[in-house]
Steps between C-alpha positions, in 0.01 A plus 500: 500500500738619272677269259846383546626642107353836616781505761784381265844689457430486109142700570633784762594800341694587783698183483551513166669848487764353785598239254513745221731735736694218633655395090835477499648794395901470531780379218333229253608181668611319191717727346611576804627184583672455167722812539577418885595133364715610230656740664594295812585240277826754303531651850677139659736483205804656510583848295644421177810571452646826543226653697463565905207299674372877580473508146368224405192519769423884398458345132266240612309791678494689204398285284240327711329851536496556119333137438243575792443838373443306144251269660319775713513312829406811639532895435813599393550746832451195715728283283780709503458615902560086543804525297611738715449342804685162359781704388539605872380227706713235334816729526535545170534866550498764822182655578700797400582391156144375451349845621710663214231441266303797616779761499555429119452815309394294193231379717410809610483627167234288394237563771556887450423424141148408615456808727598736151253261318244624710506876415431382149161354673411690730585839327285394171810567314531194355157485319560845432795381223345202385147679413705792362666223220190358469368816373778568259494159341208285580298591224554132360591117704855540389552872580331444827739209627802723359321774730576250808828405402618901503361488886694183553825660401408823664423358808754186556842723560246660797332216613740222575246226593360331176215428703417812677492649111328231298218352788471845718527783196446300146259248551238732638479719179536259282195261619307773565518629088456174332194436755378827361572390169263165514776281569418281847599165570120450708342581160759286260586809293878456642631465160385851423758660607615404849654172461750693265515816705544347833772270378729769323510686801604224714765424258606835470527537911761231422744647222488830724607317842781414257634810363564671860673424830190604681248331274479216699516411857768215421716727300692666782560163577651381204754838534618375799568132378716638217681703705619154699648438168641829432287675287312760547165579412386873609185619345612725252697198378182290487310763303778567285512109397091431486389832335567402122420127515188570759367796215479293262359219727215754577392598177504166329283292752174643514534481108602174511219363770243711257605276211518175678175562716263755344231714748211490304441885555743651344385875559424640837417870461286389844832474645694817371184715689440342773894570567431856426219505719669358771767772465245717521369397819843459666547857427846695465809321716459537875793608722553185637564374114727757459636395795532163410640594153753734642629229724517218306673689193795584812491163565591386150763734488622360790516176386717586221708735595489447875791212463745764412449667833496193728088502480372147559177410303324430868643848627322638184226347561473543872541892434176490248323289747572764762427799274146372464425366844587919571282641274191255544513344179535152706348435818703300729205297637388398179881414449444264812243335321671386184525158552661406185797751593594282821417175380734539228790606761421175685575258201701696312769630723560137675563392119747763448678454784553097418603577201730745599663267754524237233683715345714605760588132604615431122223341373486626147876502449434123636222427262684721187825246534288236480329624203827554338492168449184430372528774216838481467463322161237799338529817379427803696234596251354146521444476886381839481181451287453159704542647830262793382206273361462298818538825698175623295287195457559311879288830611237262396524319835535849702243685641701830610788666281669602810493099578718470199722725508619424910483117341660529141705861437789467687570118464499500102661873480761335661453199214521759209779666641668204543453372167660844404190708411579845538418592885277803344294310205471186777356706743309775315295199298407299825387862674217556166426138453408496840186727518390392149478161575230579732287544160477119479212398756191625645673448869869609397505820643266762724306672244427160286211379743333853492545571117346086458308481807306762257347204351567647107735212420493117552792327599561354157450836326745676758759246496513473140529896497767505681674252376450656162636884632787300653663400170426869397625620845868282505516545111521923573684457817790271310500651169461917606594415821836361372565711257469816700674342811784490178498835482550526854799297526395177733592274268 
């Protein structure tokens, strides 16, 4: 007769995997409950004064989104598709105004920047360039991570997902030469070269995503939240304003991270041939490089020049998409099946489109009256460097740029401008500090949990890096950076 523990729940296998299966797996209750509190709680008062109950409810929305997508109740998609659906269902806006978030060309923008990404991948291209710098320069540490910042800069006008070019195109060749160099976390030899290594290029994915419009998925973004204050941002104006500052940027931090935190090999002649002989093996440029090449150099032009002609960046873009999906360099299918693309329409576009109703509805001119009064007593110059700081260092507390930027841009643009910054300095500093704030954490941004995920760096060593190559960062950024926006004439 069998015993009656041989029959338990806790000894059936079976059993055992249905209560494994059957774990909850929706929002996190508690934080969950704190937002929906707090927000119900702001939602019975009444507006403040000088703003439409309409108003006042999208804000709580809005805001209530950004603190859950803080917490991580659940993926961003998901958060943002409930938004959504509370924006409609408490009549807060039409079903038409709500559905407006997908026909944003902005939006649109950024998931065709992941389908260009991918001829990078999938054509080899993009290891092509980096292991063609690599064998120009990486005959030492130093030369090697300057070899890495040329790709970066090559690559970042093309590429305009700072993921899609540091995780999907970088961070392969790089791990895969300091691994042949003796340098692997599983054997403790990390400090040999790619705890260094690793980190420059991570930081360098940063300063890039700042120096072009299509560097970064959020940047488009940040274009269209200036315009709601009347300046504009095209790319050639972005470029023009970054290039100097961003230069120097590049060719003073992997110096800088050398001195601070040494590899202990500083030669890698390894490195330099096993470039080479990768070369070698990839063989001379396929058509569908060409291709790629080709397309994406029309592209850029487009970008621009295209604003002259009445060329939108998205009609650009959609024409190079096209151009490829013709020719074969992109399959659609395998379009289909980039998941990142279409998740990043379903929490980014809902985002844009609150904060472009917010906008419409008079929320910033609301919020820059009453911050008239605030900084009424200080000088422009004054509010500007506070405003800036917190801008920069509250990404601590952010796990997404793009988070920031729908959160933070347009609210203190409107406080600089308001304090009597010029509109152009205001919103030209807020558009770089906002990718290279993402150099602060090991969560901040896409390619940080990649590049540290790595396991070259602890969390004390890359938190004190970064903190270190953010002084160097904001100190070239406000002393270049100032001086050459000077020259330009915003201030």
């Amino acid at each position: 007769m069998l015993k009656t523990e041989e029959l338990s729940p806790a000894q059936t296998p079976l059993q055992s995997s249905q209560r494994a299966a059957q774990k909850w797996r929706g929002a996190k209750p508690l934080p969950s409950l704190l937002v929906f509190t707090v927000a119900i709680f702001f939602w019975m008062m009444a507006p403040p004064e000088g703003l439409t109950a309409q108003t006042w409810h999208l804000m709580i929305i809005f805001l209530s989104t950004i603190a859950a997508v803080i917490l991580k109740h659940l993926p961003i998609g998901a958060i943002s598709l409930i938004a959504t659906t509370l924006c409609v269902s408490t009549q807060t806006l039409t079903l038409n105004q709500a559905l407006t978030a997908f026909s944003s060309g902005v939006a649109w923008l950024v998931v065709l920047a992941f389908f260009l990404a991918m001829g990078f991948k999938t054509t080899g291209l993009g290891k092509r360039i980096a292991y063609f710098f690599v064998s120009k320069l990486g005959k030492s540490t130093l030369g090697l991570s300057y070899g890495f910042v040329l790709t970066e800069l090559l690559l970042a006008p093309f590429v305009p997902s700072n993921t899609a070019r540091g995780a999907g195109i970088i961070f392969p060749v790089v791990n895969s030469l300091v691994k042949e160099q003796g340098s692997d976390p599983k054997d403790g030899t990390e400090r040999k070269m790619g705890a260094f290594l690793l980190q420059v290029c991570f930081q360098v994915n940063m300063v890039t995503s700042s120096m072009f419009l299509t560097g970064l998925v959020g940047n488009p973004l940040i274009a269209d939240l200036a315009s709601s204050a009347n300046v504009k941002i095209d790319w050639m104006t972005w470029a023009l304003a970054a290039i100097v500052p961003g230069l120097v940027n590049l060719l003073v931090l992997p110096w800088a991270l050398y001195k601070f935190y040494p590899p202990e090999i500083t030669e890698s002649p390894k490195a330099q041939q096993l470039a080479k002989d990768s070369l070698k093996n990839l063989g001379p440029l396929k058509m569908n490089e060409k291709l790629m090449l080709i397309t994406f150099f029309g592209i850029l032009i487009l970008w621009i020049f295209g604003g002259k002609y009445g060329i939108h960046p998205t009609t650009a873009a959609l024409i190079g998409f096209s151009i490829l999906l013709f020719f074969g360099v992109l399959n659609w299918k395998d379009c289909i099946k980039e998941t990142g693309a279409w998740e990043t329409l379903m929490w980014f576009a809902p985002l844009l489109m609150m904060a472009s109703f917010l906008t419409k509805f008079g929320m910033m001119d609301w919020f820059s009256l009453q911050m008239k009064g605030i900084v009424g007593g200080l000088s422009w110059p004054i509010t500007f460097a506070i405003v800036c700081l917190i801008y920069f260092y509250i990404h601590y507390i952010f796990a997404s740029v793009t988070a920031r930027i729908t959160a933070l841009y347009g609210a203190l643009l409107a406080v600089l401008i308001a304090a009597g910054t010029p509109p152009m300095l205001a919103a030209m500093s807020l558009a770089v500090l906002s990718p290279l704030a993402g150099t602060l954490t090991h969560f901040g941004t896409g390619t940080a949990p990649v590049y540290f995920g790595a396991g070259y760096s602890s969390v004390k060593d890359w938190w004190r890096n970064s903190f270190f190559l953010s002084v160097i960062n904001l100190t070239i950024w406000i002393v270049v950076g100032g001086l050459w926006w000077k020259v330009l004439g915003y201030w």
